[in-house]
FIGUKE-712849 format. One record per residue: x, z negated, y negated of N, C-alpha, C in turn; residue number from 1. Coordinates in steps of 0.1 Angstrom, whole numbers. Each point is the difference from the previous one (the first is absolute). Example, Ala and Ser with C-alpha at 12.3 -4.5 7.8 and 13.67 -1.06 7.14 Angstrom:
# FIGUKE-712849
(tormar (132 -78 57) (-9 0 -12) (9 0 -12) 1)
(tormar (-4 7 -11) (9 0 -11) (-8 -8 -11) 2)
# end
This chain:
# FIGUKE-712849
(tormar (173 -332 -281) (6 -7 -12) (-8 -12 -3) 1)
(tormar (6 -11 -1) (-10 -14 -3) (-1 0 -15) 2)
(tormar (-14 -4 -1) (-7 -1 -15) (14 -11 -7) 3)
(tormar (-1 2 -8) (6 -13 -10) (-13 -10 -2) 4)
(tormar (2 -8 2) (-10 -10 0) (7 -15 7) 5)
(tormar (-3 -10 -6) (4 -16 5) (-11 -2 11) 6)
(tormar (-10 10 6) (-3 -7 11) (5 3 11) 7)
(tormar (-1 -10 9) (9 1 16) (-10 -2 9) 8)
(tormar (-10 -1 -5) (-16 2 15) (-7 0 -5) 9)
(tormar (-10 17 5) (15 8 7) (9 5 -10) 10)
(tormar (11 10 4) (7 7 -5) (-3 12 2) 11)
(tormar (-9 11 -8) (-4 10 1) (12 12 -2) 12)
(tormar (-2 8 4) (8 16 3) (-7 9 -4) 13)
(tormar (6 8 -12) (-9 17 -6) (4 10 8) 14)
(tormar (-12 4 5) (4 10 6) (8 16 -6) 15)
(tormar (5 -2 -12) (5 10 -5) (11 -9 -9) 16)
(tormar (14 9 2) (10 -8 -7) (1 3 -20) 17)
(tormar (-15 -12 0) (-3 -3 -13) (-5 -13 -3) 18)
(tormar (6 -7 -11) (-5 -13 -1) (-10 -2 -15) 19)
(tormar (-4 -10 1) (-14 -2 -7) (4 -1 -14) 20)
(tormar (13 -3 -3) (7 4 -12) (10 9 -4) 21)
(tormar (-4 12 11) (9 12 -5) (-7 11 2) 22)
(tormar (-1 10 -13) (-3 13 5) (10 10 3) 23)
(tormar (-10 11 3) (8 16 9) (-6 8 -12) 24)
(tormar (10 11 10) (-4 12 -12) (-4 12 12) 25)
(tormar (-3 -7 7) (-5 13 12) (-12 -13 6) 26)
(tormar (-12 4 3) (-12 -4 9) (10 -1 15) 27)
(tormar (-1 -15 3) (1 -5 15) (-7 -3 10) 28)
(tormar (-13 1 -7) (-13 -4 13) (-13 5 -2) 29)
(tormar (-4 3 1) (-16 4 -7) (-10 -13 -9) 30)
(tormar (0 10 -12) (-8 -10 -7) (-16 -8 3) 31)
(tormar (4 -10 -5) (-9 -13 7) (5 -9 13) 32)
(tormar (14 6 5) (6 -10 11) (-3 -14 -7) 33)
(tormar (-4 -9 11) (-2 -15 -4) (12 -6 9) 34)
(tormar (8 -9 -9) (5 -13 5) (-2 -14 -3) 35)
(tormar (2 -10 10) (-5 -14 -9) (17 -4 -1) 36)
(tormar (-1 -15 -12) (9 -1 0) (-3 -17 -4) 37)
(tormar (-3 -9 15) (-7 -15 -3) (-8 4 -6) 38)
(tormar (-9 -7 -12) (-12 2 0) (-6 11 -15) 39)
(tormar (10 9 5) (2 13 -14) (-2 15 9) 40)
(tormar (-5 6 -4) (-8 14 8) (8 11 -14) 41)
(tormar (9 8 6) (0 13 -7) (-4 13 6) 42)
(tormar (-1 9 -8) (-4 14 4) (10 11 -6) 43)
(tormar (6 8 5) (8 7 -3) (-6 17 -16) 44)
(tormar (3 -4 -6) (-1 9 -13) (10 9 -5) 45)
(tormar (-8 9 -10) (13 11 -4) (-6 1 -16) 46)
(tormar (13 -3 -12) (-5 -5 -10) (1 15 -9) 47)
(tormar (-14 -1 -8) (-1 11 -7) (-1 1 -16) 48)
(tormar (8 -9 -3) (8 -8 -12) (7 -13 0) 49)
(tormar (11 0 -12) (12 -15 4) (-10 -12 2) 50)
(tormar (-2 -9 9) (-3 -8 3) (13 -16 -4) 51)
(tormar (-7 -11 -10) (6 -8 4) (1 -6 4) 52)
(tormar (2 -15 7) (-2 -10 10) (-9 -12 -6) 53)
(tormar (-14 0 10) (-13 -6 -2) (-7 7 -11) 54)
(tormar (0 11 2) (-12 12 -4) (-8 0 14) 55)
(tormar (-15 2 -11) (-12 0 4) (-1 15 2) 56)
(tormar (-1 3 14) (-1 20 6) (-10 4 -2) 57)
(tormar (-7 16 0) (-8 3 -1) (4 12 10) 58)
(tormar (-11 3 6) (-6 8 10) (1 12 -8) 59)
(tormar (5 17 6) (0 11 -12) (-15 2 4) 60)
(tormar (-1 5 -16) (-13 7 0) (-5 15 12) 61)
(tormar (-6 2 2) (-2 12 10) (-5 9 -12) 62)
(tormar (9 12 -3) (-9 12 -7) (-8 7 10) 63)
(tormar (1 -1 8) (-8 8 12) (-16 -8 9) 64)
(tormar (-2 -15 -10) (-6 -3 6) (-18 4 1) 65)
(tormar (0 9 -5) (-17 1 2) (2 9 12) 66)
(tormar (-15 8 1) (-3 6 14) (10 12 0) 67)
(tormar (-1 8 11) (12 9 1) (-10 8 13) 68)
(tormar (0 17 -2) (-8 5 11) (12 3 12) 69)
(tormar (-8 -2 14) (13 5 10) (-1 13 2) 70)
(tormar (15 5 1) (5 12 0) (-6 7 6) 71)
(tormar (-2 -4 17) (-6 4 11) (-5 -8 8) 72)
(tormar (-8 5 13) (-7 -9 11) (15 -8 3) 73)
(tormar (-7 -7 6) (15 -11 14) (-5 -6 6) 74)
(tormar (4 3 14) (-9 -7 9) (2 -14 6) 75)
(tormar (-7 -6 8) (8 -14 6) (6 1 7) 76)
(tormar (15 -11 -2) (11 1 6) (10 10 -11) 77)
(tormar (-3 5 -12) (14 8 -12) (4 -10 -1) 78)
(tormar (11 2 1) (8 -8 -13) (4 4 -13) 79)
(tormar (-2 15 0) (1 7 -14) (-16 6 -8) 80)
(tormar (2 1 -8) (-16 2 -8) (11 2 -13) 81)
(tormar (-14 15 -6) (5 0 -14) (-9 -3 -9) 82)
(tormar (4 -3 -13) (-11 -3 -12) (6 8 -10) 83)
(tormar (-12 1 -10) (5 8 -13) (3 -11 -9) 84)
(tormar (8 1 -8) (8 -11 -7) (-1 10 -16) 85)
(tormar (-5 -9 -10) (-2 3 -12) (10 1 -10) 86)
(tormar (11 -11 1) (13 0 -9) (9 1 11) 87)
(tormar (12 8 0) (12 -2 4) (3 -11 9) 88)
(tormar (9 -5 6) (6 -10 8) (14 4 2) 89)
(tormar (7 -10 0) (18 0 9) (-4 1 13) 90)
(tormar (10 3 8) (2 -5 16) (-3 -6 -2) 91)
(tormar (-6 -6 11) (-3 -19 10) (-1 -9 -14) 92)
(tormar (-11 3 -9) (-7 -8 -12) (-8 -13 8) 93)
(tormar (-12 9 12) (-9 -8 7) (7 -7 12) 94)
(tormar (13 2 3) (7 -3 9) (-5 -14 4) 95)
(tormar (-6 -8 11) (1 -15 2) (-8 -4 -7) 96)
(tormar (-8 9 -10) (-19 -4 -3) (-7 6 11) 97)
(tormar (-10 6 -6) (-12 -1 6) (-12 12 -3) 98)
(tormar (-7 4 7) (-7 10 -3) (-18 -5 7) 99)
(tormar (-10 2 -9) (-11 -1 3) (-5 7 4) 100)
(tormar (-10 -1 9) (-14 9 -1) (-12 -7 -6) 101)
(tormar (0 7 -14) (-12 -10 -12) (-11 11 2) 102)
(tormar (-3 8 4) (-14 9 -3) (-7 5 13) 103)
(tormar (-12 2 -2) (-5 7 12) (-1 -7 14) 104)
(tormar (-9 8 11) (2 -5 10) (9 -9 7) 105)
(tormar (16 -3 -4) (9 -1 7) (11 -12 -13) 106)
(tormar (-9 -6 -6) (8 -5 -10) (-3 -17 5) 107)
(tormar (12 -5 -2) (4 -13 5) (15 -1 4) 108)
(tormar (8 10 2) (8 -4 15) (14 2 -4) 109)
(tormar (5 -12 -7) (14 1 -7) (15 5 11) 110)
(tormar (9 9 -1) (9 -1 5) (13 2 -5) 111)
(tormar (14 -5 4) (9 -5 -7) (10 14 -2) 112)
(tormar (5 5 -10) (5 13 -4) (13 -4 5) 113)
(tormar (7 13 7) (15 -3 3) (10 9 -4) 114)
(tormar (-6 13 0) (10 5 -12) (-11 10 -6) 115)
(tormar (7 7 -7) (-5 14 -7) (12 9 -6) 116)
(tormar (-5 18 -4) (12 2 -10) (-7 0 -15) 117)
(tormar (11 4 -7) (-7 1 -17) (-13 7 2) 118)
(tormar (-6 3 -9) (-14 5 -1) (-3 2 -12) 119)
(tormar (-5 14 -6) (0 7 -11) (-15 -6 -7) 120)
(tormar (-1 4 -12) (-12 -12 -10) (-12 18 7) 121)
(tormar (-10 -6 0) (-9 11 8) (1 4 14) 122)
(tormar (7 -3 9) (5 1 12) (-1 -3 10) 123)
(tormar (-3 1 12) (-3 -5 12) (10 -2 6) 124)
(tormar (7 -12 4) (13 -7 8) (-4 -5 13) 125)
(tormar (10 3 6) (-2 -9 16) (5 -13 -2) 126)
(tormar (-15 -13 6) (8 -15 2) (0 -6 13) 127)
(tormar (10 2 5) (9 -9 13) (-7 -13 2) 128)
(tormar (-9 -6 11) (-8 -13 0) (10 -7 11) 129)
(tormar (1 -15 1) (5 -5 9) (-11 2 16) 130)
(tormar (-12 0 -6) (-10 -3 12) (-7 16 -2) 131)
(tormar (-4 0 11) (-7 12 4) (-12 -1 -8) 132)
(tormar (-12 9 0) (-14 -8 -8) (-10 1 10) 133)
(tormar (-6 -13 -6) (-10 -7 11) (-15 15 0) 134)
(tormar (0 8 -13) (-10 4 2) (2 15 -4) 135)
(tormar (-6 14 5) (5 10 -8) (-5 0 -17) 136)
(tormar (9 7 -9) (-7 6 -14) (0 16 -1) 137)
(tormar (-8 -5 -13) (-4 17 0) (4 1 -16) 138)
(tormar (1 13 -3) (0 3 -14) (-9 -5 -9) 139)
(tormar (-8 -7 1) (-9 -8 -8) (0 -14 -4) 140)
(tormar (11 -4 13) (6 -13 -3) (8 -4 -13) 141)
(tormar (-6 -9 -3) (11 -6 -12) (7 -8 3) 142)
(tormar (12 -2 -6) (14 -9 3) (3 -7 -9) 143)
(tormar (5 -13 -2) (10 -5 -4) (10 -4 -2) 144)
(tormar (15 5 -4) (10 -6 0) (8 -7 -8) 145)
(tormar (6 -14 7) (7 -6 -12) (15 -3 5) 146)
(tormar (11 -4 -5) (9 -4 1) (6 -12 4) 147)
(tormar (11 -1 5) (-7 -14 8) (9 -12 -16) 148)
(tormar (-6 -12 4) (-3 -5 -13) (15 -6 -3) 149)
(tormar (6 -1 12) (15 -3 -4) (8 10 -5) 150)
(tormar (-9 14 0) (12 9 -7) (2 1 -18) 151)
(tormar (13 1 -8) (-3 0 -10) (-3 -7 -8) 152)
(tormar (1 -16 5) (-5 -14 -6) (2 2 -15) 153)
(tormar (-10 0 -8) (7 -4 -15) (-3 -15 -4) 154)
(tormar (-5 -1 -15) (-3 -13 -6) (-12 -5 0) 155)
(tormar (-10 -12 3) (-12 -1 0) (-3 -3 -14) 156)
(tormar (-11 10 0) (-8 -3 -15) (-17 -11 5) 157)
(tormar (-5 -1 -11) (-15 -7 5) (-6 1 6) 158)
(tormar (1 21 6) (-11 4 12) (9 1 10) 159)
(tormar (10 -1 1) (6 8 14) (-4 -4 10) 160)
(tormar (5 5 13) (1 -8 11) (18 -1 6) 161)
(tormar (-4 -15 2) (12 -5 0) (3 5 13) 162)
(tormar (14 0 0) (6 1 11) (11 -12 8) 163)
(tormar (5 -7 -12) (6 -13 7) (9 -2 -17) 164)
(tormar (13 -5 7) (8 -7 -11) (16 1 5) 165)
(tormar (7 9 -14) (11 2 8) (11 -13 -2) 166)
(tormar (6 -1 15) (11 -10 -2) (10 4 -8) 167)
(tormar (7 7 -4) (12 11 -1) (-4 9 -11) 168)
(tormar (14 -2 -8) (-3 8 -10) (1 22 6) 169)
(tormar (-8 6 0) (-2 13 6) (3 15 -13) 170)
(tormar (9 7 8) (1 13 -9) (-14 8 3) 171)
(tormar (1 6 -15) (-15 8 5) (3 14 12) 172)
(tormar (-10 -2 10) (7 12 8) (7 -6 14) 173)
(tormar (3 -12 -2) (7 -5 12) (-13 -10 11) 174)
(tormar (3 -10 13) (-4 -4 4) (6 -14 2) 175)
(tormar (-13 -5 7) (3 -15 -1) (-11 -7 10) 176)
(tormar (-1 -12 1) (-10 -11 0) (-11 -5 -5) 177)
(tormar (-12 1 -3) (-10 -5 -8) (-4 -11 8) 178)
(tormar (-1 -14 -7) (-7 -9 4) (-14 2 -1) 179)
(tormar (-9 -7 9) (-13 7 4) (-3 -18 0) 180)
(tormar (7 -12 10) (-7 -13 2) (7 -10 -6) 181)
(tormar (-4 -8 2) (10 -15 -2) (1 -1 -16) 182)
(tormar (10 -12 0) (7 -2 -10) (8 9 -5) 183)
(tormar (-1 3 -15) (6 12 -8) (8 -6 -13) 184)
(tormar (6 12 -4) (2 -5 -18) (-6 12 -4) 185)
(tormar (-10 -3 -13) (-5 10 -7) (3 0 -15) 186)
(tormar (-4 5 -5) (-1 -2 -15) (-8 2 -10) 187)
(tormar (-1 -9 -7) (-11 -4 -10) (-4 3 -9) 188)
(tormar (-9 6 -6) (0 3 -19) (-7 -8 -6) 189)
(tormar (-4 -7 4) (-3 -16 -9) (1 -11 8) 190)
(tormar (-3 -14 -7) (0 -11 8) (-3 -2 13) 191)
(tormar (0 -2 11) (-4 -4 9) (4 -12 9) 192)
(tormar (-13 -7 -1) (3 -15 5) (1 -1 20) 193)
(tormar (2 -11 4) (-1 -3 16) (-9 4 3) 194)
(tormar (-5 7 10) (-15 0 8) (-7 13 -9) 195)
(tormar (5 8 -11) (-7 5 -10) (-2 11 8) 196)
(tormar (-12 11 1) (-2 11 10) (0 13 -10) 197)
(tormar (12 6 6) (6 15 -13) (-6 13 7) 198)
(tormar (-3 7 -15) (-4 18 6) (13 4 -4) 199)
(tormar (5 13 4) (3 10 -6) (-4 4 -17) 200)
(tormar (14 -4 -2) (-5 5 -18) (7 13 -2) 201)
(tormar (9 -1 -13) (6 15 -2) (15 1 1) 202)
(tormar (5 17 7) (15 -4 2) (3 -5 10) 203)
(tormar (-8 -5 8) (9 -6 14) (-2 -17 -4) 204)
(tormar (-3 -4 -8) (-6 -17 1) (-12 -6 3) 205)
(tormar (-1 -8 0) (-10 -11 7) (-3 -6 -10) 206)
(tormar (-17 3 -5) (-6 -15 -8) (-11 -4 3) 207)
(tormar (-5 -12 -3) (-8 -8 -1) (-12 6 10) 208)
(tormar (-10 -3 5) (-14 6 4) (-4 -6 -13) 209)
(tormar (-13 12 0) (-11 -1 -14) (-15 -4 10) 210)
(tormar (1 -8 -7) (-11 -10 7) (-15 7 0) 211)
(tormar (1 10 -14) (-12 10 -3) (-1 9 9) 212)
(tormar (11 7 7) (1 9 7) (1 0 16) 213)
(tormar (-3 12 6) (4 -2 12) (8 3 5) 214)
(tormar (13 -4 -4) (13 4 7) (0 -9 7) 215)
(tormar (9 10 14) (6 -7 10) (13 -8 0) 216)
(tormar (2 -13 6) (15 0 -7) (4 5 13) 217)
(tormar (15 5 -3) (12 -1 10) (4 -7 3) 218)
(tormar (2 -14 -9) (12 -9 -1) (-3 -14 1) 219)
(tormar (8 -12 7) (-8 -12 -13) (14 -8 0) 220)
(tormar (5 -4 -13) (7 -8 -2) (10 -11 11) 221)
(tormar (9 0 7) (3 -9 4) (13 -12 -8) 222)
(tormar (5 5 -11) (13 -7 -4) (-4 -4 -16) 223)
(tormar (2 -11 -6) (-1 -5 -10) (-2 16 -15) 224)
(tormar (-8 -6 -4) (-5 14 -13) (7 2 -3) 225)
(tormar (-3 14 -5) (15 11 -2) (-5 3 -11) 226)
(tormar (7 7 -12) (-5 2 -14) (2 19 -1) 227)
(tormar (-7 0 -14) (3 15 -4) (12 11 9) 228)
(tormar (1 5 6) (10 10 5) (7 -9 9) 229)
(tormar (-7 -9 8) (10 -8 9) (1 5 16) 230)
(tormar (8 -6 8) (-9 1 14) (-2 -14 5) 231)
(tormar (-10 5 11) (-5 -17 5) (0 8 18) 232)
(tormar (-6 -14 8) (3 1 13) (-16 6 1) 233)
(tormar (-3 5 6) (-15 3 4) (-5 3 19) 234)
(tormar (-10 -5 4) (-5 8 13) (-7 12 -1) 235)
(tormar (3 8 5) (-7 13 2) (-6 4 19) 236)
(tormar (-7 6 -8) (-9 3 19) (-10 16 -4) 237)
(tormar (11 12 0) (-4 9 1) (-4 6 11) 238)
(tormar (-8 11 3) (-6 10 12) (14 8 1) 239)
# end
């Protein structure tokens, strides 16, 4: 399916019959597929409230993110390993995140989660790895798991971590496109002049960097200043 877009070199092709301004109500690709589109990068997301068009994303929080003990030994070359899991989980929550090894002998060695089933709050669950593991664990190992950051996108507040910017207005629960590079539209909660470099403010808008602080920006300005609740053009150059 060809992107909608005025460019003609090249003319890029999605690999999934979805376009950068439409969502599904079923997951078509695994989250975080990247396509470019000329000189705009998206990543494929699944929204975990109504999104409107040029909202500032936020990465879900991980309730599971501190250490976690493993279930059992696993040797090199599993691809299955279990951990004890402190609250509850859906199916395939960690689906297309990621799992650590943060403790002990054997901590460093991230690998990418591919599926799981639900998992009871106190419980030890089996997680499905794409890659075998580089080293064995033992019951002593600690883990960490998170989700991968396109699942669930909600609104960016001051701390989040961003995830990109949606082109398209999104039902909560459905999927889509998240802009990740390039030229965007975002939106504003205060003034913002040409060249001006924006954080994440509240609700999914973009303000000002505080000059006192160390925020990172996301954004900087590319289209003539945009006022109170406006949108403006901006570059972005997320991970």
């Amino acid at each position: 399916m060809s992107v909608p877009s005025n460019i003609t070199n090249p003319d890029p092709t999605i690999p999934v019959p979805q376009g950068i301004y439409e969502e599904s109500t079923t997951q078509l690709t695994p989250l975080g597929t990247e396509i470019k589109v000329g000189d705009r990068t998206f990543r494929y997301a699944g929204a975990g409230a109504a999104l409107a068009v040029g909202d500032c994303l936020a990465s879900p929080d991980s309730n599971l993110s501190s250490k976690q003990t493993a279930g059992a030994a696993a040797a090199v070359g599993d691809r299955t390993i279990t951990a004890y899991i402190v609250t509850s989980v859906a199916a395939q929550h960690f689906a297309d995140g990621y799992l650590l090894t943060a403790d002990s002998g054997n901590q460093g060695y991230l690998y990418k989660v591919k599926s799981h089933p639900a998992i009871g709050n106190t419980a030890v669950g089996t997680i499905t790895l794409y890659d075998g593991l580089a080293l064995a664990i033992t019951t002593a190992d600690k883990l960490s798991l998170i989700p991968s950051k396109y699942k669930s996108v909600g609104l960016c507040g001051a701390t989040s971590a961003v995830a990109g910017f949606a082109p398209v207005a999104v039902t909560s629960g459905n999927y889509f496109w998240a802009q990740v590079k390039g030229p965007s539209a975002a939106r504003v909660l205060s003034a913002a002049a040409y060249g001006a470099l924006l954080v994440p403010g509240a609700t999914g808008g973009l303000t000002a960097i505080d000059a006192t602080a160390n925020d990172s920006p996301v954004a900087q300005v590319l289209s003539n200043a945009g006022t109170t609740a406006d949108h403006v053009i901006v570059s972005v150059n997320l991970p």
